[in-house]
C-alpha positions, 0 to 999 in steps of 0.5 A: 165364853160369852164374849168370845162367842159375841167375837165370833158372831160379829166377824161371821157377820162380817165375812159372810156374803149374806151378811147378818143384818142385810134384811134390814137393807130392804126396809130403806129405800136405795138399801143396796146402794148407800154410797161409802163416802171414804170410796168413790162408787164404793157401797155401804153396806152396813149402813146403821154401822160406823163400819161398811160391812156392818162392823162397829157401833151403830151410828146415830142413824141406825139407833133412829132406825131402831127407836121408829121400831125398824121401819121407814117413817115419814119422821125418820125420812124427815130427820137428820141423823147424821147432822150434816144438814141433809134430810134422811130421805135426801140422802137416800133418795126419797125427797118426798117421804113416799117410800114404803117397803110394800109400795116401793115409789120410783126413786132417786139415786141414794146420793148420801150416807144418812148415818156418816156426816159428809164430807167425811174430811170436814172438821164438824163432820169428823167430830160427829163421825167418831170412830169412822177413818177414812184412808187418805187416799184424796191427795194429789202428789203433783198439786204439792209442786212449788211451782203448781199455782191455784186458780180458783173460781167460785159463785158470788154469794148468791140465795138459793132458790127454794126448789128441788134441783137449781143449776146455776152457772156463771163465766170465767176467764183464767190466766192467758199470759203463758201456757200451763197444765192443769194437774188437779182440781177440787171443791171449794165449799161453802155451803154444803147442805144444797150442794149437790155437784158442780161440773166445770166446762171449757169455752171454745177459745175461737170465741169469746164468752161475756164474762158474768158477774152474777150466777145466772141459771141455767141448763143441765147440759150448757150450750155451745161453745163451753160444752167440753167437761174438765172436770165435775165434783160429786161425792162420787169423785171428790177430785181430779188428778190427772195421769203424770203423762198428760195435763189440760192446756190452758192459757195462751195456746189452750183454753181460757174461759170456763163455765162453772155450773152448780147444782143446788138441792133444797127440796125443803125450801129453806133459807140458803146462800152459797158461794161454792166453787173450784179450785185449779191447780195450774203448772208452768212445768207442761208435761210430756202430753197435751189431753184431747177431747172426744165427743160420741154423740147421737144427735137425732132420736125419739124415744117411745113411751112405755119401755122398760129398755129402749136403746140408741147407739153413735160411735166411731166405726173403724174406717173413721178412726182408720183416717181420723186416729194416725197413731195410739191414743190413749184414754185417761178419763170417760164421762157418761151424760144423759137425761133423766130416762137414763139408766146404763151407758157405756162405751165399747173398745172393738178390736177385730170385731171382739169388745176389748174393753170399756171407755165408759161403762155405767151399769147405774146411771145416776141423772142428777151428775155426770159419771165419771169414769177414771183410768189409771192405766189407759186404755190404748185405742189404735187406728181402725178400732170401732168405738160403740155407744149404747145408752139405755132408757126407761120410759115406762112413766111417760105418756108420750115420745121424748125427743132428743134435745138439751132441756130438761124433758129431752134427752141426750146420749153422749159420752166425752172421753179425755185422751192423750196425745192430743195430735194423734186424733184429728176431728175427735167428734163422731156424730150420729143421726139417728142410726147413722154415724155421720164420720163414713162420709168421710170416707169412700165405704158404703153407710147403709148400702149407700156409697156417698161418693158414687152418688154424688158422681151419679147426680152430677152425670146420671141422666135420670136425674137431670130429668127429674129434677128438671122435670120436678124441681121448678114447681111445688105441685106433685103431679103424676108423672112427678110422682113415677119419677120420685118413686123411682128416685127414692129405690136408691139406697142414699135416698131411703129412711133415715139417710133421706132424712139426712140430707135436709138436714143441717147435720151438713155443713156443706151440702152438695149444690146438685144434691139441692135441687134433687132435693128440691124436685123430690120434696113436692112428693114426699108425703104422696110417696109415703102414704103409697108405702114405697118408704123403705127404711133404712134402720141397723145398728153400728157395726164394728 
């Protein structure tokens, strides 16, 4: 009778959505967010249990957390449970041991399991795991071709600094004898213990890369021309398999230099090596579909300090995907990237004014990997839909604006999309400043009440601007009659706030002649006109 009540505790436990142990999740930090090692952004819940809802034996770090009377300790945040060669406090994000239940510090994202050795598929880890089975659900079907061929590229054995986070990166080319697809890639691990994720970039093919013979370090986000992701591995996503239909071009017509890019992890500042890298899976065979990358990228923005949410927003509204997109598309893969104040991101599909679905979304944005997000039934995009980036920021710890920018204490809001068929999107770049979305010059619509064709026409042919910038343009003086003559200049809606701003930028690759020497006349003003507080800004959101 007993044990049949025990069974009938234990698979309550299981069912129930407040689950029996779950007050224990409060008391480590990330306690609702373990990551399920078997399950790419799966949870685990149970995580002193061999089972994900709670089920089964304890494991090794669930007995720890009993023997140090249920409570975080600096010991237990110090060891390792599972044997894998990463600290608890690693594994759960709290690198330091600050963490307390009644003092709760800001954290990172829990990155590990602390009580499942990983990766799970390992041989040692296997053994140390016992009675947890992960499905087979990593295999790659098209990689077992005969005729697929592996290229690999790896990091020479290289000292790992002892520091928290490293990234490193070396330059690679890759066979240029034929054209292949690339249908698969995954890791190849050496070290495991630093090894925190590894990303893989293509190089403009246009340019030619100095190939590395050492690792060198580098930044988070790499630098023009090898900024495009292929791929990246994470606990998150163990691999990439791509659609049946499509595959990425490489070789002669397609790309052929790549950035590998690793982040190493060793807080602890231990002695390490590695010599990680990737494996990818090329075919002769080309399928039916040559992938597209797309780019969503606000290019110009500041956050504030002190807020919670602060959002910024790029995209491709209809009218350029009316002239850029000539026939479906279709998104087989998204890739969210900001910087450490990133919190959510996401991408919008908008068809007649009404989100339709979502190319990205990350509702926990973890700033220590790219997200990405897979389709296994892509998503159809068709000319005229709107295409909306919104990424959100927290910049409560900060003292002071963070400015857009690649290193490390800037920030970044840009989303890649993988999509299929290549041809059928010409330009696949939208580009933002600030809040306008630089593709509607492309076209003859008004961008913010401003008709860019007109106003070119107006420049050439108004005679109120002959006379300013003949009056204006020869000196650097702001004199009175100047002053009258910008002030009546800047009313044009091409010539307040953000678009302004714009047109000294180098956002544009071939500025009008005409607009030049405007610009030139109006500058000596600029700041005389501001204080008076004829500045009208020009500031909205992306509309559909």
């Amino acid at each position: 009778m007993y044990r049949l009540l025990y069974f009938l505790f234990e698979i309550i436990c299981v069912l129930r959505t407040v689950r029996c142990f779950e007050q224990y999740q409060h008391d480590i930090p990330n306690g609702f967010n373990i990551p399920n090692p078997c399950v790419p952004k799966g949870i685990w819940n149970g995580v002193g249990h061999y089972g994900p809802e709670g089920q089964g034996p304890q494991n090794q770090f669930g007995k720890d957390f009993a023997a140090a009377g249920k409570k975080w300790t600096k010991d237990l945040c110090m060891k390792d449970s599972d044997g894998d060669g990463k600290a608890n406090g690693i594994e759960l994000g709290d690198p330091w041991c600050r963490w307390t239940k009644e003092q709760p510090t800001l954290l990172l994202p829990a990155t590990f399991h602390p009580g499942i050795c990983e990766p799970w598929d390992d041989e040692t880890c296997r053994k140390q795991n016992g009675s947890v089975v992960c499905p087979d659900n990593l295999k790659c079907e098209a990689a077992y071709q005969p005729v697929v061929g592996q290229f690999s590229v790896r990091l020479n054995l290289t000292r790992v600094p002892k520091k928290d986070f490293t990234y490193a990166c070396m330059v690679f080319n890759v066979p240029a004898n034929a054209n292949y697809h690339m249908v698969e890639a995954k890791p190849i691990f050496y070290n495991r213990r630093v090894l925190h994720h590894m990303t893989l970039y293509a190089c403009d093919p246009m340019v030619t890369v100095r190939v590395s013979k050492k690792p060198f370090e580098c930044p988070r986000v790499t630098t023009a021309p090898c900024q495009q992701i292929i791929t990246s591995y994470s606990t998150h996503f163990p691999i990439t398999c791509l659609h049946d239909h499509v595959g990425v071009l490489f070789g002669k017509d397609g790309i052929r230099q790549v950035v590998l890019q690793v982040l190493w992890n060793n807080p602890l500042g231990l002695d390490y090596q590695d010599s990680s890298g990737m494996a990818v899976y090329l075919t002769p065979n080309l399928r039916p579909n040559v992938a597209g990358f797309a780019t969503i990228d606000s290019t110009v923005f500041q956050i504030p300090p002190g807020i919670e949410s602060y959002p910024v927003m790029g995209g491709c509204p209809g009218m350029c995907t009316s002239k850029r997109i000539t026939k479906e598309v279709y998104i087989v893969m998204g890739i969210n990237q900001m910087h450490k104040l990133g919190r959510k991101q996401r991408v919008e599909l908008i068809r007649n004014n009404t989100i339709i679905d979502y190319l990205t979304k990350s509702d926990n944005f973890d700033p220590t990997q790219p997200d990405i997000i897979r389709h296994f039934n892509p998503i159809k995009v068709l000319p005229g839909d709107s295409i909306r980036m919104i990424c959100e920021f927290n910049s409560t710890q900060e003292t002071k604006p963070v400015d857009r920018g690649l290193s490390p204490d800037d920030e970044i809001c840009r989303a890649q999309l993988m999509y299929y068929p290549k041809e059928n999107w010409t330009n696949p770049t939208c580009l933002g400043y600030k809040h306008v979305p630089l593709c509607l010059f492309e076209t003859t619509g008004a961008v913010m009440g401003c008709n860019y064709q007109s106003f070119l026409d107006s420049i050439e042919n108004d005679a109120h601007f002959n006379t300013t910038i003949a009056t204006c343009g020869s000196s650097n003086e702001c004199t009175a009659q100047c002053l009258f003559l910008v002030s009546k200049e800047r009313q044009h809606p091409c010539l307040r706030g953000e678009l302004y701003e714009l047109w000294n930028s180098t956002l544009i690759s071939r500025p009008n002649a005409r607009m030049v020497n405007l610009y030139k006349a109006l500058k000596p003003c600029e700041k005389l006109y501001e204080q008076n507080a004829h500045l009208v800004p020009s500031r909205g959101p992306i509309t559909p």
